[in-house]
KOLDO-394657 format. One record per atom (N, C-alpha, C): z, x, y; residue in three letters. Coordinates in steps of 0.05 Angstrom, whole numbers, padded with zeros to 5 digits, always signed. Example, Ala and Ser with C-alpha at 12.3 -4.5 7.8 and 13.67 -1.06 7.14 Angstrom:
+00156+00264-00114ala +00156+00246-00090ala +00156+00264-00066ala +00142+00257-00045ser +00143+00273-00021ser +00157+00258+00001ser 
% end
This chain:
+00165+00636-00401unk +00181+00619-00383unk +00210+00626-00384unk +00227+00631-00359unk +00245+00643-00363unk +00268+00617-00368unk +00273+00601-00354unk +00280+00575-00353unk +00273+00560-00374unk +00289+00538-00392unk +00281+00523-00407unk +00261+00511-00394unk +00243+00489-00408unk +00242+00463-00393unk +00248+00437-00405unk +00254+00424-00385unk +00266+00396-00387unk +00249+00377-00383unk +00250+00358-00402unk +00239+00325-00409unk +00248+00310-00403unk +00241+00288-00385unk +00257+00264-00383unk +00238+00248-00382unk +00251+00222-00405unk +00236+00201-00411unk +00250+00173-00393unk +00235+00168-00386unk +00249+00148-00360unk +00254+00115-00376unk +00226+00109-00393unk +00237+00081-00398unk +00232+00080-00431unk +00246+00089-00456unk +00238+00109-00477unk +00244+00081-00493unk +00270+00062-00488unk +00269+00043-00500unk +00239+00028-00517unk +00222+00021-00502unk +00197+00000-00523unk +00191+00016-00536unk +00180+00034-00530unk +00176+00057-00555unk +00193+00067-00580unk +00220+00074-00576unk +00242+00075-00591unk +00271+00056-00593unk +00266+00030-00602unk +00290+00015-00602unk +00312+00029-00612unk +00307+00052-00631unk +00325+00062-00646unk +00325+00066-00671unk +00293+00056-00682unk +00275+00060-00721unk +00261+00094-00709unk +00261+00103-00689unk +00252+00130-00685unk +00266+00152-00677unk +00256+00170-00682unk +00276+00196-00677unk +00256+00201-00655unk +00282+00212-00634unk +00268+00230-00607unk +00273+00269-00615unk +00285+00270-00648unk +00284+00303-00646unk +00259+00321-00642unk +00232+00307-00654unk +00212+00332-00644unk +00205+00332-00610unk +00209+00317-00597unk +00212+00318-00569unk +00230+00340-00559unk +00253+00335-00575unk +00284+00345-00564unk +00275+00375-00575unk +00254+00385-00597unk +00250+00418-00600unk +00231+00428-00585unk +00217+00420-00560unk +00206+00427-00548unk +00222+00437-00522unk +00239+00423-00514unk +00257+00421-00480unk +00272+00406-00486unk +00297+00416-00465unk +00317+00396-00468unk +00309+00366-00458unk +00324+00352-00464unk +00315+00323-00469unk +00330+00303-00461unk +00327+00289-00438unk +00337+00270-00433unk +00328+00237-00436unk +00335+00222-00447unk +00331+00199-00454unk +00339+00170-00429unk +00320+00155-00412unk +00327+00137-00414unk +00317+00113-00428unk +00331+00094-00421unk +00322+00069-00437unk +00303+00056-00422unk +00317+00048-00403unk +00291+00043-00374unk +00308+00049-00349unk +00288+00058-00331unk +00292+00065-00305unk +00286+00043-00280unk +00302+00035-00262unk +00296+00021-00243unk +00284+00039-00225unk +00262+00027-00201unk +00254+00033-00187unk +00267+00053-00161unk +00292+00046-00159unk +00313+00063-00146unk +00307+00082-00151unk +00318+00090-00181unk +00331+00114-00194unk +00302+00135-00205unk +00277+00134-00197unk +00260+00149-00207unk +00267+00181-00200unk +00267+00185-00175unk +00265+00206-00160unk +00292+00223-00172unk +00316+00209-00174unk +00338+00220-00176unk +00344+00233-00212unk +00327+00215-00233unk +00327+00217-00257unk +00305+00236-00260unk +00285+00245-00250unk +00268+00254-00251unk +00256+00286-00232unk +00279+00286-00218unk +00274+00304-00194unk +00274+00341-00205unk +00297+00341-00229unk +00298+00367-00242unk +00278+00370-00271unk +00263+00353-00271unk +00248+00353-00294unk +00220+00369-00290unk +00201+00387-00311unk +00184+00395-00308unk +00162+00374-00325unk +00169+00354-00338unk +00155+00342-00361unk +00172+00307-00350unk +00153+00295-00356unk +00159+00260-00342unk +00139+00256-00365unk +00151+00235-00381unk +00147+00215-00393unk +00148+00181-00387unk +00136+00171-00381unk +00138+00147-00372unk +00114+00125-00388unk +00131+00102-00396unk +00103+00076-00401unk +00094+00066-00388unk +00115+00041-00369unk +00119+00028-00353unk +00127+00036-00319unk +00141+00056-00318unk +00154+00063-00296unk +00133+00070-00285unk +00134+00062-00262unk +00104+00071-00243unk +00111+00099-00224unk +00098+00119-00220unk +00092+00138-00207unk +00069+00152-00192unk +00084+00134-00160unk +00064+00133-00155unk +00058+00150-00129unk +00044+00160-00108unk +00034+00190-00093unk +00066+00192-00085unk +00081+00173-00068unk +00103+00178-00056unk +00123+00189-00064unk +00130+00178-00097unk +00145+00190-00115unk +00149+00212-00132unk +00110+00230-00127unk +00107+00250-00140unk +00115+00274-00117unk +00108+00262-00093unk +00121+00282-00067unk +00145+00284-00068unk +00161+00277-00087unk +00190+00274-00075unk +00201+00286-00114unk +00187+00297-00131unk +00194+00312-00158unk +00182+00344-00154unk +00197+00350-00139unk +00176+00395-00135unk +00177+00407-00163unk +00190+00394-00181unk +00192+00403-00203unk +00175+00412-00229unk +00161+00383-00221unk +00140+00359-00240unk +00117+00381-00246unk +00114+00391-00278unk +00090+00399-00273unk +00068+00389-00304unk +00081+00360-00303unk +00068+00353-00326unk +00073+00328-00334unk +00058+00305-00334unk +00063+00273-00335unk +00049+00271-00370unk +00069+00250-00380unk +00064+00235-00403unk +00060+00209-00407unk +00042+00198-00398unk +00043+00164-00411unk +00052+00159-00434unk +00063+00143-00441unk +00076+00131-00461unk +00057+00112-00476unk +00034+00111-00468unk +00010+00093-00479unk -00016+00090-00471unk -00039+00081-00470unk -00058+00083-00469unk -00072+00080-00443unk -00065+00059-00427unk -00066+00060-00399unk -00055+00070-00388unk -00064+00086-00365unk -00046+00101-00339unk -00043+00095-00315unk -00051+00067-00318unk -00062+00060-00285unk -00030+00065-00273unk -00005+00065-00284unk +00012+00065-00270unk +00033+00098-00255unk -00002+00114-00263unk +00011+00132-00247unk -00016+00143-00229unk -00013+00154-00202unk -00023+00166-00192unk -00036+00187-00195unk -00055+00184-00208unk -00072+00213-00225unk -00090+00229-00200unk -00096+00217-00180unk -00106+00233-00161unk -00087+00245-00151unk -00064+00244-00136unk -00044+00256-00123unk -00022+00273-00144unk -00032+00267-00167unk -00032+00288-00189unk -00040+00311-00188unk -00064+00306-00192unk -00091+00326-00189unk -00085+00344-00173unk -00081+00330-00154unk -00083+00352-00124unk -00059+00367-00121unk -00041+00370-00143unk -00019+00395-00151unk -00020+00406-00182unk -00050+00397-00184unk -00054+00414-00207unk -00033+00397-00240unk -00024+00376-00239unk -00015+00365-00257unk -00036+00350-00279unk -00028+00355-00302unk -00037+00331-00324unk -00026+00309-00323unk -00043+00285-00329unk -00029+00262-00332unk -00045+00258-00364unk -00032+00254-00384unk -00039+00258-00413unk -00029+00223-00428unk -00053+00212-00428unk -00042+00190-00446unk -00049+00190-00472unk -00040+00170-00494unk -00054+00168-00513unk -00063+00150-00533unk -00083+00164-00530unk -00110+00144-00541unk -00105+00136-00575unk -00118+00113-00572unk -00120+00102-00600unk -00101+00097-00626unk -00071+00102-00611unk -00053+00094-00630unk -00049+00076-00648unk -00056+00050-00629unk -00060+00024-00638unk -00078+00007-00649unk -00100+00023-00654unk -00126+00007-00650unk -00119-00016-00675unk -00121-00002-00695unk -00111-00023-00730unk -00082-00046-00713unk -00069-00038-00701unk -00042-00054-00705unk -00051-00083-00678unk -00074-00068-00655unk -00085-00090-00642unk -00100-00113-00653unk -00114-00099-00668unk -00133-00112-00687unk -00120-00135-00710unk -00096-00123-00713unk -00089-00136-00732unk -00072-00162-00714unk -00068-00165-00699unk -00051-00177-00690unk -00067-00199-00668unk -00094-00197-00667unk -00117-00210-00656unk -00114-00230-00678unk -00119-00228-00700unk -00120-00244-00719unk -00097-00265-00730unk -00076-00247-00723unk -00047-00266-00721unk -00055-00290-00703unk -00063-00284-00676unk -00064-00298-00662unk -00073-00326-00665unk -00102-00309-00678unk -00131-00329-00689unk -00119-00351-00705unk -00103-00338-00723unk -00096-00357-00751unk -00073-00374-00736unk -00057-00371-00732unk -00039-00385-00711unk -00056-00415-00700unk -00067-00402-00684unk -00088-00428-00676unk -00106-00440-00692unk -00112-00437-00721unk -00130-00447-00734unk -00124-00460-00752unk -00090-00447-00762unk -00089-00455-00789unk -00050-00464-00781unk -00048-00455-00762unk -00019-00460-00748unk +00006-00455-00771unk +00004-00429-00776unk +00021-00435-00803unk +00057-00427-00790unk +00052-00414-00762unk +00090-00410-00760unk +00097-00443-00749unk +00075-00464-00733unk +00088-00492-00731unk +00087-00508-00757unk +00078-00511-00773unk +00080-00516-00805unk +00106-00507-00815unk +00114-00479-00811unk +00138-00474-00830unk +00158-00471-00812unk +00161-00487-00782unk +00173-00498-00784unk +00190-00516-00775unk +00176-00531-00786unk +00169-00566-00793unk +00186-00566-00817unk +00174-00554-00837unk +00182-00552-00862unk +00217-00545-00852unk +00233-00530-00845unk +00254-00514-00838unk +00267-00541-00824unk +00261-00554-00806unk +00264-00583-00793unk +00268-00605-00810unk +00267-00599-00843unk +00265-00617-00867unk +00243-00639-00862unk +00224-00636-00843unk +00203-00661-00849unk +00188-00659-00873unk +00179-00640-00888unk +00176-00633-00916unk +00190-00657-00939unk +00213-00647-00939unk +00229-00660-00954unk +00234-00685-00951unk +00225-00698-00924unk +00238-00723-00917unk +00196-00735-00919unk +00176-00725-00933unk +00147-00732-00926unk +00147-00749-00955unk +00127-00778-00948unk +00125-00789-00962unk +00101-00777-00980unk +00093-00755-00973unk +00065-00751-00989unk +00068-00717-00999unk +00059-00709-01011unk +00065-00684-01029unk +00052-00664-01006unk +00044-00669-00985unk +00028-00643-00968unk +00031-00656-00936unk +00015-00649-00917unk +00015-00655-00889unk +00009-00630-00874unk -00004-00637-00858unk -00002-00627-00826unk -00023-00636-00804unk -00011-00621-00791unk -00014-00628-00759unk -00040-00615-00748unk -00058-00634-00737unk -00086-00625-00731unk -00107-00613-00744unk -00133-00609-00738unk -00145-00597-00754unk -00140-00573-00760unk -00145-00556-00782unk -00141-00537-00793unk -00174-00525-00793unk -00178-00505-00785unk -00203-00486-00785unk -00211-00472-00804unk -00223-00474-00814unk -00232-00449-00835unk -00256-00422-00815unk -00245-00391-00821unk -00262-00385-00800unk -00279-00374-00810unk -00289-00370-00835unk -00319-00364-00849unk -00344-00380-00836unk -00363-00368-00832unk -00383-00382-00818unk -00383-00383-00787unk -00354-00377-00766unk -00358-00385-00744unk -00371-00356-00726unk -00373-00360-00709unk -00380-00338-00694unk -00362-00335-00673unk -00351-00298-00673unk -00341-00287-00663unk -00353-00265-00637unk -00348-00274-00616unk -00349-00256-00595unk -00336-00242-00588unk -00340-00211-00586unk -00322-00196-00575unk -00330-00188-00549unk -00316-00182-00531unk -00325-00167-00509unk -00308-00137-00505unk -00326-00122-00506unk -00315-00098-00508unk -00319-00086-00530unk -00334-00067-00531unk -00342-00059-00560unk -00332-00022-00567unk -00305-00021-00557unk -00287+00006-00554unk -00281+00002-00586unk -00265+00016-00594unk -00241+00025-00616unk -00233+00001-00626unk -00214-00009-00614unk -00206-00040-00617unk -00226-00065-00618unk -00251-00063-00601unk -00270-00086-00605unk -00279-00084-00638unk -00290-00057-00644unk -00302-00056-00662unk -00288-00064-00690unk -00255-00051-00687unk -00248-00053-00706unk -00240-00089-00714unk -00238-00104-00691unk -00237-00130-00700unk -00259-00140-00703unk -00286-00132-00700unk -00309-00136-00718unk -00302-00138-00744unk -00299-00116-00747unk -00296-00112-00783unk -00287-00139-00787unk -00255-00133-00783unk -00240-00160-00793unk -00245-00184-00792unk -00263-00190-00777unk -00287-00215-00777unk -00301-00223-00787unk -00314-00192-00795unk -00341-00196-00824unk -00317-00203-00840unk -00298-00185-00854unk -00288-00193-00871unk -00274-00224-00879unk -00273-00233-00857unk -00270-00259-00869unk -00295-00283-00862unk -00310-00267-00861unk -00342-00290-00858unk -00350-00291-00838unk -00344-00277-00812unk -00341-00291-00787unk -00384-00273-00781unk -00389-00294-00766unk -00410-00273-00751unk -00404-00264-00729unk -00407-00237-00728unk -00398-00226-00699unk -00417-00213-00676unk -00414-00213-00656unk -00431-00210-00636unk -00416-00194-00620unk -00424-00178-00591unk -00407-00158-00578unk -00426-00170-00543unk -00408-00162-00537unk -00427-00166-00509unk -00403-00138-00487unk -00423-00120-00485unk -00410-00096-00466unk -00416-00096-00441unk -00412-00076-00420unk -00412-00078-00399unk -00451-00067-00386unk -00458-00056-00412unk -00484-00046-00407unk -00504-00082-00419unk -00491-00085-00430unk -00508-00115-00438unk -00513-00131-00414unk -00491-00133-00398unk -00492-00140-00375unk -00487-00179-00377unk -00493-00185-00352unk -00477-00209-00349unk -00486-00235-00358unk -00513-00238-00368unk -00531-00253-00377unk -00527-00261-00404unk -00522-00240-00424unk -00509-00229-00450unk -00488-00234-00450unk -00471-00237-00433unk -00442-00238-00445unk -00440-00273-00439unk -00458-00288-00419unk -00456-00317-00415unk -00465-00325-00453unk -00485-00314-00464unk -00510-00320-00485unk -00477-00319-00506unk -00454-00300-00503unk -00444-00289-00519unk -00425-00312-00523unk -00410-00316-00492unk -00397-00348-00498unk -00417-00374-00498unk -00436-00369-00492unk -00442-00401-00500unk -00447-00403-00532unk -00451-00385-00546unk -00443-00387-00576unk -00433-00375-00594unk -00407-00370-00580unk -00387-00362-00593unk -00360-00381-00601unk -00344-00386-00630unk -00321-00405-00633unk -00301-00385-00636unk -00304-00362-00626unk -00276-00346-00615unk -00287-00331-00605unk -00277-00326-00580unk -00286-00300-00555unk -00248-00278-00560unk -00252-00251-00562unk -00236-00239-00559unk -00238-00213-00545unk -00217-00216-00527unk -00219-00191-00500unk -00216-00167-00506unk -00224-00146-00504unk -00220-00121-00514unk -00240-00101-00490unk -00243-00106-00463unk -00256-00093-00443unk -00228-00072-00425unk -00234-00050-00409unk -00213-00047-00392unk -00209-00068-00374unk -00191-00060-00356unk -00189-00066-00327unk -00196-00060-00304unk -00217-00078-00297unk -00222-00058-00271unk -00233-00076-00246unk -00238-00064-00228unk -00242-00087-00204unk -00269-00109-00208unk -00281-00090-00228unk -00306-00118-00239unk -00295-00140-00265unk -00278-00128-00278unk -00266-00138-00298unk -00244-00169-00289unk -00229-00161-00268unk -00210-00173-00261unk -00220-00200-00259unk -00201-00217-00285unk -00201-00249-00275unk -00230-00259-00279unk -00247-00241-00297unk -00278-00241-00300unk -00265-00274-00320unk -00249-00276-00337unk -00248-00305-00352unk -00235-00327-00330unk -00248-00332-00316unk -00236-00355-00287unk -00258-00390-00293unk -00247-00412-00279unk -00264-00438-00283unk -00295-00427-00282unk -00310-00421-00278unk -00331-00417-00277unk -00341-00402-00311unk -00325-00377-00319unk -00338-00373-00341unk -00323-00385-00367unk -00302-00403-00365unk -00289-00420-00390unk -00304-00448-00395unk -00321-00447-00360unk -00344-00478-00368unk -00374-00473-00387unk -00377-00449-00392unk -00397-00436-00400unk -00383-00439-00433unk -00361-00437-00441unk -00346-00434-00472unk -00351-00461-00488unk -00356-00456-00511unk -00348-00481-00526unk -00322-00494-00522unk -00334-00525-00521unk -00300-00542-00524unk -00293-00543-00535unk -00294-00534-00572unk -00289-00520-00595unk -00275-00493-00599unk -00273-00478-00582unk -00274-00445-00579unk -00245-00440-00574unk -00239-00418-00580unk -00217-00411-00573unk -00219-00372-00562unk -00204-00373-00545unk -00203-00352-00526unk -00179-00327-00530unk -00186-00307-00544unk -00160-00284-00548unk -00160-00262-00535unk -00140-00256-00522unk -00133-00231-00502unk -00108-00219-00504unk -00119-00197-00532unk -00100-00170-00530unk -00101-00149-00501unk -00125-00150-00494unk -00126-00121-00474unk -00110-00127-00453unk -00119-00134-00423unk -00103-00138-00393unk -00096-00164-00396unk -00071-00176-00380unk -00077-00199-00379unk -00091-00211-00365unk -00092-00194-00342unk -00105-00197-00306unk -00137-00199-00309unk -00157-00198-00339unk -00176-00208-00350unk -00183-00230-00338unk -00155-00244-00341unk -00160-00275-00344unk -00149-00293-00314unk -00160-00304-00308unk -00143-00325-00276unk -00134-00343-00303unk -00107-00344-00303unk -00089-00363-00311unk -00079-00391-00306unk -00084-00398-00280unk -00090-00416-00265unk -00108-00437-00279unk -00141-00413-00283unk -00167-00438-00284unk -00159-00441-00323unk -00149-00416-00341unk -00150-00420-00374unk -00126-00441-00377unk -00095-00443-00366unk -00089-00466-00361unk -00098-00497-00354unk -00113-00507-00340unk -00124-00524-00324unk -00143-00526-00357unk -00169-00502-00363unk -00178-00514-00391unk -00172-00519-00410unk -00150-00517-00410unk -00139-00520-00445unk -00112-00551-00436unk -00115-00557-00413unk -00098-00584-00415unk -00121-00615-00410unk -00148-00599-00401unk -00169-00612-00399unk -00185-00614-00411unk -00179-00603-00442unk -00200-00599-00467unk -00222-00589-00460unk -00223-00568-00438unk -00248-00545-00435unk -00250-00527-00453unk -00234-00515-00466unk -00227-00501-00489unk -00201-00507-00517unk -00209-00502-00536unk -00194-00518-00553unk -00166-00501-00559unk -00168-00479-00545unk -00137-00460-00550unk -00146-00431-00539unk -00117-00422-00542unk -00121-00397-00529unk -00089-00384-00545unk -00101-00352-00553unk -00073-00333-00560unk -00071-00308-00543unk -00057-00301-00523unk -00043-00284-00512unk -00028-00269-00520unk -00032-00241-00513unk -00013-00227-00526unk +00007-00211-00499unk -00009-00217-00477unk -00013-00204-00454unk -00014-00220-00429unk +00003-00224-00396unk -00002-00239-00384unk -00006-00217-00362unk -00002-00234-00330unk -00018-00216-00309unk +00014-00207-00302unk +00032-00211-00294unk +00055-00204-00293unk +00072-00201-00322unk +00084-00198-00320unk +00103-00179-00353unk +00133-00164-00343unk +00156-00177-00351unk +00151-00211-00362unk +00149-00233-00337unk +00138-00257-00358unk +00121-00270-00334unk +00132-00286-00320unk +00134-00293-00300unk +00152-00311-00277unk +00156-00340-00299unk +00166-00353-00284unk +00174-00377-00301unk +00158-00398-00294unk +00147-00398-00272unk +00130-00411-00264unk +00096-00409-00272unk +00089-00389-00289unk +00067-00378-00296unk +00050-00415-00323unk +00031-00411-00307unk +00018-00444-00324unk +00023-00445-00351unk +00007-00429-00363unk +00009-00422-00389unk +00036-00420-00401unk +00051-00419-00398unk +00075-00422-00410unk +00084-00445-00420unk +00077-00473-00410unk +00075-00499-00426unk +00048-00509-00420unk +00033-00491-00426unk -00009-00494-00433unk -00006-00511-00461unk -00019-00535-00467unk -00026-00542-00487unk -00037-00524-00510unk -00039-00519-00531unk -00055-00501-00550unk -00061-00473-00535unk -00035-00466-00525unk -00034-00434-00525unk -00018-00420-00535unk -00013-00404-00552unk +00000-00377-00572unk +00010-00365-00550unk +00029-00356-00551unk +00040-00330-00527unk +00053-00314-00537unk +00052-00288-00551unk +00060-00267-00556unk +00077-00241-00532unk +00097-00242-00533unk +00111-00214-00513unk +00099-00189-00516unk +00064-00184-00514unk +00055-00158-00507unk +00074-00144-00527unk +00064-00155-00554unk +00078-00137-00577unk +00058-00126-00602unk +00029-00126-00602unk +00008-00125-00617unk +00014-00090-00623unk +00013-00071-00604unk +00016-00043-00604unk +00040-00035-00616unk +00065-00057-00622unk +00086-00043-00627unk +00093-00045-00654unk +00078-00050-00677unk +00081-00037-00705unk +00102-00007-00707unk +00106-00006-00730unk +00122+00016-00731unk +00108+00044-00733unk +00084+00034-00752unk +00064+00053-00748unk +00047+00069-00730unk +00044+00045-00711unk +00026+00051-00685unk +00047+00068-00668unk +00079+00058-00672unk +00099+00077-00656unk +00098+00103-00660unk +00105+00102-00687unk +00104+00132-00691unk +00077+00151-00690unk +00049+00133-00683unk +00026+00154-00682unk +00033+00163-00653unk +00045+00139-00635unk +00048+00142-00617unk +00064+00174-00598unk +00092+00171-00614unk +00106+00187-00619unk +00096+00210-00618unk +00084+00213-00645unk +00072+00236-00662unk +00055+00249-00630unk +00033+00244-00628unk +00009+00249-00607unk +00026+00250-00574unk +00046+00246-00568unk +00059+00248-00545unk +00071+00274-00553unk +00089+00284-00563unk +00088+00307-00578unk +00074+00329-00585unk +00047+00323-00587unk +00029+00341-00592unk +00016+00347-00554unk +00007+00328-00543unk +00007+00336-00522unk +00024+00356-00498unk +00052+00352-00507unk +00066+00365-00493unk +00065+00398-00509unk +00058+00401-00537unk +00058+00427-00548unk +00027+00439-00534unk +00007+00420-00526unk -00022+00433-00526unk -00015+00442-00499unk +00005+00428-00482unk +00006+00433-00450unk +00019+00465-00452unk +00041+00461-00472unk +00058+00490-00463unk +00040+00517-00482unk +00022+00513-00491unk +00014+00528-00503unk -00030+00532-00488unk -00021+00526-00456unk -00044+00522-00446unk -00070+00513-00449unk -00070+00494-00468unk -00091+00473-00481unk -00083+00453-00476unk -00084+00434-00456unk -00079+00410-00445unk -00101+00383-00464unk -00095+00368-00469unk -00109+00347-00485unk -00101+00320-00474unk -00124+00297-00480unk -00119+00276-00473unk -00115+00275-00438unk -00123+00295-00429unk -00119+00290-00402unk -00132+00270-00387unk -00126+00250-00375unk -00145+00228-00356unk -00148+00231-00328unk -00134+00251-00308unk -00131+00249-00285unk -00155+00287-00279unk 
% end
């Protein structure tokens, strides 16, 4: 190659607040960093680049017509829906995401959720921080029942990387666990919520998937149960899991993930009775960053060295 080539990372911020180094990037091609890119500025940030990195920033057929440069896309994470992998294709580009960074740090953070709702220990401490502790006539206290989750049964849906691995974490703490996939089919996954005391999402997204948790299958859930969704948010109609959890159709729900991001202000769930709401932060461990890192890196060495990997498009 007689020409360097050049990187540009359009929205590098979530990935690197600044606990990561962008130098093994920067020894591959020169390297341009943004933090995030507005919709405007794609074409113009991006137009001299042979390598596009993007998480969030969408690229999509119109925008790839308008980069002659482009001969190599990077997701910044595991889904790619937000770039145009067919109109990719059809100039011969990779679109390279990567897989399985997160699986441990989703998993682990499914269970944050869980405990949150079961055992409520960040509204407890703080209560305590509020001095109601100190000001309690009785040596202990709290607020609502407290769950123990040995014995209950756990539904997963989705039995990928992430489903499985919050299996484990289920056995490990007593839980019985059950899976209901897309080959189990729709009968199985009703059998799955009607006895299950935590259902957790871990399926893609897709036009059968979409809003599959709506009034119809949250009437099928225990009024006991509680409902967790690391994967899409767009899983869920928000609308009907609002409406159950202010109508005691379901006894809670933890989000890590909504259908818009970030979410309008008007979005139900945002003052939902017994709902957890996490800022779509389960993947961003320091660890999972840097596998992240690490494997975005390696992709761009397999590309320049004509071994393309992780390719999806």
């Amino acid at each position: 190659m007689t020409n360097p080539l050049r990187i540009v990372v359009l929205d590098g911020h979530t990935l690197n607040p600044g606990d990561l180094s962008w130098e093994p990037l920067a020894q591959l091609a020169a390297l341009i960093v943004h933090a995030r890119t507005a919709s405007a500025d794609i074409v113009a940030r991006a137009r001299a680049a042979e390598i596009v990195l993007t998480n969030k920033v969408p690229l999509s057929a119109d925008t790839l017509a308008q980069l002659p440069n482009l001969r190599f896309i990077g997701v910044l994470a595991t889904g790619h829906n937000i770039v145009d992998g067919a109109a990719a294709r059809v100039r011969d580009i990779p679109v390279c995401n990567i897989p399985a960074y997160g699986t441990t740090s989703v998993a682990q953070h499914v269970f944050a959720l869980l405990l949150e709702l079961t055992q409520r220990t960040g509204h407890h401490a703080h209560t305590v921080r509020d001095g109601r502790w100190a000001r309690s006539a009785d040596w202990c206290y709290w607020d609502g029942a407290l769950v123990e989750l040995a014995g209950l049964n756990l539904g997963i849906v989705g039995a990928g990387r992430i489903g499985r691995a919050v299996g484990k974490i289920g056995e490990a703490f007593g839980m019985r666990v059950r899976y209901a996939t897309r080959s189990t089919g729709r009968a199985d996954l009703e059998a799955v919520l009607r006895g299950s005391d935590v259902v957790s999402l871990h399926c893609p997204l897709t036009p059968e998937t979409k809003q599959m948790f709506n009034a119809t299958t949250l009437a099928v859930m225990k009024p006991t149960s509680f409902l967790i969704n690391t994967g899409r948010g767009a899983l869920i109609d928000e609308a009907a899991l609002a409406d159950a959890l202010r109508t005691g159709r379901i006894a809670g729900a933890g989000l890590d993930v909504l259908s818009v991001e970030p979410p309008l202000s008007d979005n139900p769930l945002l003052d939902a009775p017994n709902c957890v709401i996490t800022p779509h932060l389960a993947w961003a461990t320091e660890a999972a960053r840097r596998r992240l890192m690490q494997v975005a890196v390696e992709n761009i060495r397999a590309w320049i060295t004509g071994q393309p990997q992780n390719v999806v498009n």
